[in-house]
N, C-alpha and C positions, 0 to 999 in steps of 0.2 A: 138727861141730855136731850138735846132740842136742835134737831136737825131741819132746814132752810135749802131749801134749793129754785133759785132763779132762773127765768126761762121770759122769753119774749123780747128782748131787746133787740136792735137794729136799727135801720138808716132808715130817715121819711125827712122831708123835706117842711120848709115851714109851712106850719096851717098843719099838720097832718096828725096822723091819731098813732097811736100804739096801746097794748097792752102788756103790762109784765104780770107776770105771776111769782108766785112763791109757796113750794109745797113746803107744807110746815109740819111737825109732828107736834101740833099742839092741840090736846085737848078741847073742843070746844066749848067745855064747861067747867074749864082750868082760868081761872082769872090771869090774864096775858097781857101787856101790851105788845102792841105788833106795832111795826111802824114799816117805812120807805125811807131812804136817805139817799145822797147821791156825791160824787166828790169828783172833782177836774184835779190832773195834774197840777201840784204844788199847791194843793188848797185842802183848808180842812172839810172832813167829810161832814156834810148838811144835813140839818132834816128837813124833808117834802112832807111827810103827814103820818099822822099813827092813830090808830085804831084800838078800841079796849074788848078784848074779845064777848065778855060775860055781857055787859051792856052794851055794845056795840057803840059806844059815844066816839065822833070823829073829831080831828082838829088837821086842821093845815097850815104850812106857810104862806103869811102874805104873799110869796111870788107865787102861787100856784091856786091859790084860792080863784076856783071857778072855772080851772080847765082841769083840773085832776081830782079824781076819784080813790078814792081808799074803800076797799070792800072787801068782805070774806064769804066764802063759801065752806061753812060748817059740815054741809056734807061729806066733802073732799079733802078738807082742812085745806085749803088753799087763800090765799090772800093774794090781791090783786092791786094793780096800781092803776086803773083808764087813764092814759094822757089825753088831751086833746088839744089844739092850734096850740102847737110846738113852734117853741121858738128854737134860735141857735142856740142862746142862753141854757136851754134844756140842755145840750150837751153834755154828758157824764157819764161815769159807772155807777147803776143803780143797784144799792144792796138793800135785802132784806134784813130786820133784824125784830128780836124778841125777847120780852123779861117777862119771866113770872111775874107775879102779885099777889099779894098775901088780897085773903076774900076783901070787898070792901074799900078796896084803893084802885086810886085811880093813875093814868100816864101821869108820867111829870108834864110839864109843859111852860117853856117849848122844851122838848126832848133834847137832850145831848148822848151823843154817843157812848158815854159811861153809864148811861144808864140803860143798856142793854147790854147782854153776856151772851146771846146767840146773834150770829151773822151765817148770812149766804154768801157766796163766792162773789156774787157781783156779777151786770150783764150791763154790756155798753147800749149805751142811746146816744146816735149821734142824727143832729139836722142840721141839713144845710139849706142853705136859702137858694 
C-alpha cells in the first residue's frame, strides 16, 4: 500500500511561484512512477508531469514545459512540484499519484490517470490576475 499525502497549495497571483509537496511512502530504490496531475470542475483530471523514481527521467506537459519542475527528495521520500509564472489557467486541485513498476520499465507517456492506483487527497492552486 502507498500512501500520498499533499501539502502547499494556495492563492498567488499571476507571475507568482508555489511549491507542492507529496510525502510518499515509496521506496526510493522501488522502481515507481510518480507523477503531478491536476483537474478544474467538470473536467477530466490532466497530467502536468511524472517522474521515474530508480532513474530519475522527467517528462512534462506541453502547457507547463519551462515553468514547472518535478523533483524528489529520496532522503524524505517526498516529491515536489516548483511552479513558477503562474497563470489563471494553473487553476486546479493538484493531486499526487503513483504506480509501481516492474525493474526495467519505464512511465507510460503521456501518463493517463489509469495508469496510476495510488492518489493523494488533492490541494488547491488557485491564481488570479
Amino acid at each position: 500500500q502507498v500512501v500520498l499525502v499533499e501539502s502547499g497549495g494556495g492563492s498567488v497571483q499571476v507571475g507568482g511561484s508555489l511549491r507542492l509537496s507529496c510525502a510518499a511512502s515509496v521506496d526510493p530504490y522501488t522502481q515507481a512512477c510518480m507523477g503531478w496531475f491536476r483537474q478544474v470542475p467538470e473536467k477530466e483530471r490532466e497530467w502536468v508531469a511524472s517522474l521515474l523514481t530508480v532513474d530519475g527521467s522527467l517528462s512534462y506537459d506541453d502547457s507547463v514545459k519551462g515553468r514547472f519542475t518535478i523533483s524528489r527528495d529520496d532522503a524524505t521520500n517526498t516529491l515536489y512540484l516548483q511552479m513558477n509564472s503562474l497563470q489563471v489557467e494553473d487553476t486546479a486541485v493538484y493531486y499526487c499519484a503513483a504506480e509501481l513498476k516492474a525493474p526495467w520499465t519505464a512511465c507510460e507517456y503521456p501518463p493517463q490517470t489509469l495508469d496510476f492506483a495510488y492518489w493523494g487527497q488533492g490541494t488547491q492552486v488557485t491564481v488570479s490576475s
